[in-house]
C-alpha positions as CSV (number, residue, x, y, z in Angstrom):
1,X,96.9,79.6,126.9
2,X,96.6,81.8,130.0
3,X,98.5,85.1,130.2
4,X,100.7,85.8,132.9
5,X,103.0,89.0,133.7
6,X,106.3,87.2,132.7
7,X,104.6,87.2,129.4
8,X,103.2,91.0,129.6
9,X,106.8,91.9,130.5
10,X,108.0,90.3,126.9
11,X,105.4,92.2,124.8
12,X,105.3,95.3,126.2
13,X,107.8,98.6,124.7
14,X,108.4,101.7,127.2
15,X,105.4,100.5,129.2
16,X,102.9,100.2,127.0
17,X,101.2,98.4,123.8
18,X,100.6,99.8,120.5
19,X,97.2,99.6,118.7
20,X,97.1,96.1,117.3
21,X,97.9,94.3,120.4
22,X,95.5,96.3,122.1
23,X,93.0,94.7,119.4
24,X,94.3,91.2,120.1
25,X,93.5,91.7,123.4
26,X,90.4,93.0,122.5
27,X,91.0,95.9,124.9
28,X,89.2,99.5,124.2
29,X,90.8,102.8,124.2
30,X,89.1,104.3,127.0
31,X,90.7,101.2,128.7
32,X,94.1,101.2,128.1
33,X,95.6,103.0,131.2
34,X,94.4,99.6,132.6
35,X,95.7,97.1,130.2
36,X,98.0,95.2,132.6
37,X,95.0,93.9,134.3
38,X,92.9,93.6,131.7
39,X,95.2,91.2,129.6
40,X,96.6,89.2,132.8
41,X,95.1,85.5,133.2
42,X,93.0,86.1,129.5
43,X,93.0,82.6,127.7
44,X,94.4,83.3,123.6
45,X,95.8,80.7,121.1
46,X,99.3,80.2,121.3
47,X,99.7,82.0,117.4
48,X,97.5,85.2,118.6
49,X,101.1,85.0,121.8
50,X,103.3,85.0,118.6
51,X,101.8,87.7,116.8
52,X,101.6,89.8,119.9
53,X,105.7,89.2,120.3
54,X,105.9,90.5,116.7
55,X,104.2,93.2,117.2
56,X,106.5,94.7,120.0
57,X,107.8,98.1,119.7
58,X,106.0,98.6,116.3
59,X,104.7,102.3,116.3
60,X,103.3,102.5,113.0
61,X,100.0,101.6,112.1
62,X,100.7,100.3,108.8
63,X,103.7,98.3,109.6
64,X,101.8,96.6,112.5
65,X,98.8,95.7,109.5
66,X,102.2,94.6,107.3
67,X,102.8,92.1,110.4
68,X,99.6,90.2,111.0
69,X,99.5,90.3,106.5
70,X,102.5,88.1,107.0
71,X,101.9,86.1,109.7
72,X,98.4,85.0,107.8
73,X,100.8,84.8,104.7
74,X,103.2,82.0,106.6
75,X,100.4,80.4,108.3
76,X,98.8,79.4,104.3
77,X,102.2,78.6,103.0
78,X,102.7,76.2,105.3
79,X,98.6,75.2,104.6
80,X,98.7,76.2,108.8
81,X,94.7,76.1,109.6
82,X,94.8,78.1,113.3
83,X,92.7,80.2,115.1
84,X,94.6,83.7,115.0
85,X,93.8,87.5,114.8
86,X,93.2,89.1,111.7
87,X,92.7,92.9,111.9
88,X,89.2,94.7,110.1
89,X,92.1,96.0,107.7
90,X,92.6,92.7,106.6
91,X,89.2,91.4,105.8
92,X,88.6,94.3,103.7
93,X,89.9,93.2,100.1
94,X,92.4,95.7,97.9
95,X,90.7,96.8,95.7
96,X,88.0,98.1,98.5
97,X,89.9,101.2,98.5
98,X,88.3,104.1,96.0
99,X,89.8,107.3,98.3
100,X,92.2,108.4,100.8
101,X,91.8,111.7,102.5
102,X,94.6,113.6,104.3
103,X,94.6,116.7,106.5
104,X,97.7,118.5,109.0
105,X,96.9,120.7,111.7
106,X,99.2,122.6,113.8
107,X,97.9,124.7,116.8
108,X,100.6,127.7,116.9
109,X,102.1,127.2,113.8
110,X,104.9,125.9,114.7
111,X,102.7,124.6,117.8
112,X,101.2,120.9,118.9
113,X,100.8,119.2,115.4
114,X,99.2,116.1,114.3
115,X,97.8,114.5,111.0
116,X,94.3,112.6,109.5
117,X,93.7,110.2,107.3
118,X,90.3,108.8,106.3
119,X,90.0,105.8,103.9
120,X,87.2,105.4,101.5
121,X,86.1,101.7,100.3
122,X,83.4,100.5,97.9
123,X,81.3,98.8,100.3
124,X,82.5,99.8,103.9
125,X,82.6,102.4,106.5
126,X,85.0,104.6,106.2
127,X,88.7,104.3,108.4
128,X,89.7,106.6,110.2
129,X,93.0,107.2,111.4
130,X,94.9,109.6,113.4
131,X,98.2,110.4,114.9
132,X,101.9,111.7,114.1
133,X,101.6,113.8,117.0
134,X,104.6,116.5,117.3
135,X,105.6,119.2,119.8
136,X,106.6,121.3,117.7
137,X,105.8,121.7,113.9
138,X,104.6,123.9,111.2
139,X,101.3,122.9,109.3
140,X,103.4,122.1,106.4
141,X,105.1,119.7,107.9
142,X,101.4,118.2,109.2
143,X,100.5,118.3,106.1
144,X,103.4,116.6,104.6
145,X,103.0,113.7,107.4
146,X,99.8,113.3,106.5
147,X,100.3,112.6,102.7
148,X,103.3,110.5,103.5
149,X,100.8,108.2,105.6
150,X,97.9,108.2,102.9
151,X,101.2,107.0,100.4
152,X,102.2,104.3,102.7
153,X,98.9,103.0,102.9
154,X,98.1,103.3,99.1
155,X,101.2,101.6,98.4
156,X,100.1,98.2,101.1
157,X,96.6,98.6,98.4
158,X,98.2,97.9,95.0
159,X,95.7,97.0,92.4
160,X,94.3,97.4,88.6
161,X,92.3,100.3,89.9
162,X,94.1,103.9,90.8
163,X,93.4,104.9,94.4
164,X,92.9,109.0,94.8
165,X,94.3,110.5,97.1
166,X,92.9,114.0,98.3
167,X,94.8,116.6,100.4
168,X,94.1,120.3,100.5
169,X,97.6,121.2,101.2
170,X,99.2,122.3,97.4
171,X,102.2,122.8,98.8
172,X,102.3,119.1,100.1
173,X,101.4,117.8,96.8
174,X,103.4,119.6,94.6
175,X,106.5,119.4,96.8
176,X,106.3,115.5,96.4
177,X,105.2,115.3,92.6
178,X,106.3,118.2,91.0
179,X,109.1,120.5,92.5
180,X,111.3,117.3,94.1
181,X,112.1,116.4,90.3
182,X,114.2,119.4,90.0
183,X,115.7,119.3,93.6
184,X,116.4,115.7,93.0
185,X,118.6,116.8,89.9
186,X,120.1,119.3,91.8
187,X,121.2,117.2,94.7
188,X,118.4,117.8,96.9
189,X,119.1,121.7,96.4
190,X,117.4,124.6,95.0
191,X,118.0,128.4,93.9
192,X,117.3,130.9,96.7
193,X,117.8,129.0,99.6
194,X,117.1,125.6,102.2
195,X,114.2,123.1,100.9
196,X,112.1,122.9,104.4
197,X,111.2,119.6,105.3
198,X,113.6,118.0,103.0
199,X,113.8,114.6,105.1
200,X,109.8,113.6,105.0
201,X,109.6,115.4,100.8
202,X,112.3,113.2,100.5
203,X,111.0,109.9,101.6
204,X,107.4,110.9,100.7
205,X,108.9,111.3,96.7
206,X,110.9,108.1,96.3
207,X,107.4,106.1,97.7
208,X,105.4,108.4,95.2
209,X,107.8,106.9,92.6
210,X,107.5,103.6,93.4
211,X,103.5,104.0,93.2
212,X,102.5,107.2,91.3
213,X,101.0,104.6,88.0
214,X,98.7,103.1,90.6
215,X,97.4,106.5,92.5
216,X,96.3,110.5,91.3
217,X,97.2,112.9,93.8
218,X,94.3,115.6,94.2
219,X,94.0,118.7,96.2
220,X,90.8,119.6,97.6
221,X,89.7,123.3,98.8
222,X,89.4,122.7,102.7
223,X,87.2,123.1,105.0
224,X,84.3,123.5,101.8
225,X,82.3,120.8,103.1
226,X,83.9,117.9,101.7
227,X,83.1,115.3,104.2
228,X,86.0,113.5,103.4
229,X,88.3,116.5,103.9
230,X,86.3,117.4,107.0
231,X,87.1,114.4,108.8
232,X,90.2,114.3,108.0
233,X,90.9,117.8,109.5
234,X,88.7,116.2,112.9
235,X,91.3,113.6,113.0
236,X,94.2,115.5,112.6
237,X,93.0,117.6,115.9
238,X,92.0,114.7,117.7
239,X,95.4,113.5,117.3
240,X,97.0,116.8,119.0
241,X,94.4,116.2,121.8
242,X,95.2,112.7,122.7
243,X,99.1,113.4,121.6
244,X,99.1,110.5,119.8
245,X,102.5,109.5,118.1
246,X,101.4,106.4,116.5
247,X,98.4,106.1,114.4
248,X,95.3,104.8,115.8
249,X,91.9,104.3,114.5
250,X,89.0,106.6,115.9
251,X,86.0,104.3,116.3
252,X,82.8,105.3,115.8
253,X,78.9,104.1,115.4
254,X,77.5,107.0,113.5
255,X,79.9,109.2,110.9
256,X,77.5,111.9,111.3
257,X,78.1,112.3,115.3
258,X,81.7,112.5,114.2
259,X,81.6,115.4,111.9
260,X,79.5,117.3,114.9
261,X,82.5,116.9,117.0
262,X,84.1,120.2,117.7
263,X,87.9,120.6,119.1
C-alpha cells in the first residue's frame, strides 16, 4: 500500500514522528529533517499503516515498544499470520536483560539536562538510549529521570531472574527505596523542610513497589571506568546536544568508538 500525504498528515504530531515510526519507515536519524519525502509514495503492508496510526503522538520510548508488544499480541490471539514491524526490542527475549545502567547530566546545574540509559543482555549488544531533555534542571532531577526510565523498562522485562540496575546517583536511589517510606507515612512530608522533586520520587517509588522483588538497585562510583556507567554518562550528554525530549536509541557499529566520543 503506497503512502500518500493525506496519510502523512494522519500520523504525524506537532510536525513530526517519534522514534518507532521512523523505524517503520526504516528512515535514519541523520535523515529525519527529510522524512516527509522520504516516506511519501513508500509501499508498506496495510498492519505496518495501523501500527504507525497507533503510534501517533507517543513520546515515550517504552510506551511506543508497549504498542507494537500489543499489536503482535492481537495479531496471535486472533492466530493473524501478517507481515508487520517488530522492533530489535522485541526480538530480544526477557530474560536477555542482566543490567541496566543509568546516568543525569545537567550543564549549569540547574542548566540543559538530559538522562542515559544503557541495557545489558546475555547475548546482545548493548542498547543504548537517550533523552529526557530539559531546559532547565538540576542533576538530581537528571538523575532521578534517568532511574525512573531504567524502572520503566525493568518493569516491561519481568522474569524469574532479578535485573540490576546501576546508577551512581545515591541520592536518586535512596530517595526512591529508602527515604520515600517515611515521607510516604508522613503524607509526602518531611522534617526541616520541601522534599525536591517530589512529583518524579513519587512516581519513580510507587513503580519500585510494584517491581522491587524482581530488580536490586545498585550505586556505582562514576566516572571509575565502569563502561557501563561511562556510556551511560555519554548518553545523557548526547541527549542535551541533540535536545532530545523523547528517548531515542544511539546506534552504533563499534561500542569502543562510542566510549572515545567526547562532548
Amino acid at each position: 500500500m503506497k503512502i500518500d500525504l493525506e496519510f502523512l498528515s494522519l500520523i504525524e504530531y506537532n510536525g513530526t514522528l517519534n522514534q518507532k515510526q521512523f523505524d517503520i519507515l526504516g528512515i535514519k536519524k541523520d535523515d529525519e529533517n527529510n522524512w516527509k519525502n522520504l516516506a511519501v509514495l513508500q509501499d508498506i503492508t496495510k498492519n505496518n499503516k495501523n501500527l504507525l496510526m497507533l503510534l501517533k503522538g507517543i513520546k515515550d520510548l517504552g510506551s511506543q515498544e508497549q504498542v507494537i508488544k500489543n499489536y503482535h499480541m492481537v495479531l496471535q490471539y486472533n492466530n493473524i499470520e501478517a507481515k508487520v514491524y517488530k522492533s530489535v526490542e522485541s526480538k530480544k527475549t526477557n530474560s536477555d536483560i542482566l543490567q541496566i545502567f543509568c546516568d543525569g547530566a545537567s550543564k549549569g546545574n540547574p542548566g540543559n539536562s538530559g538522562s542515559g540509559v544503557v541495557i545489558f543482555y546475555k547475548n546482545q549488544n548493548p542498547t543504548l538510549l537517550y533523552g529526557d531533555f530539559k531546559e532547565e534542571a538540576t542533576n538530581n532531577i537528571a538523575e532521578l529521570t534517568a532511574l525512573l526510565k531504567a524502572l520503566k523498562i525493568a518493569s516491561l522485562n519481568i522474569t524469574e531472574n532479578k535485573i540490576t540496575i546501576y546508577a551512581d546517583s545515591k541520592y536518586a536511589i535512596d530517595c526512591i527505596s529508602t527515604w520515600a517510606y517515611s515521607w510516604k507515612r508522613n503524607g509526602w512530608s518531611k522534617k526541616g523542610g520541601e522534599i525536591k522533586n517530589l512529583d518524579i520520587i513519587i512516581e519513580a517509588h510507587e513503580l519500585y513497589l510494584k517491581i522491587k522483588d524482581s530488580v536490586i538497585l545498585e550505586h556505582i562510583k562514576g566516572h571509575s571506568g565502569n563502561i557501563g556507567n561511562e556510556l551511560a554518562d555519554i548518553m545523557a550528554n548526547i541527549s542535551i546536544k541533540e535536545r532530545s525530549i523523547e528517548y531515542k536509541e544511539f546506534v552504533y557499529k563499534n561500542l569502543n568508538d562510542v566510549l572515545k566520543i567526547k562532548i
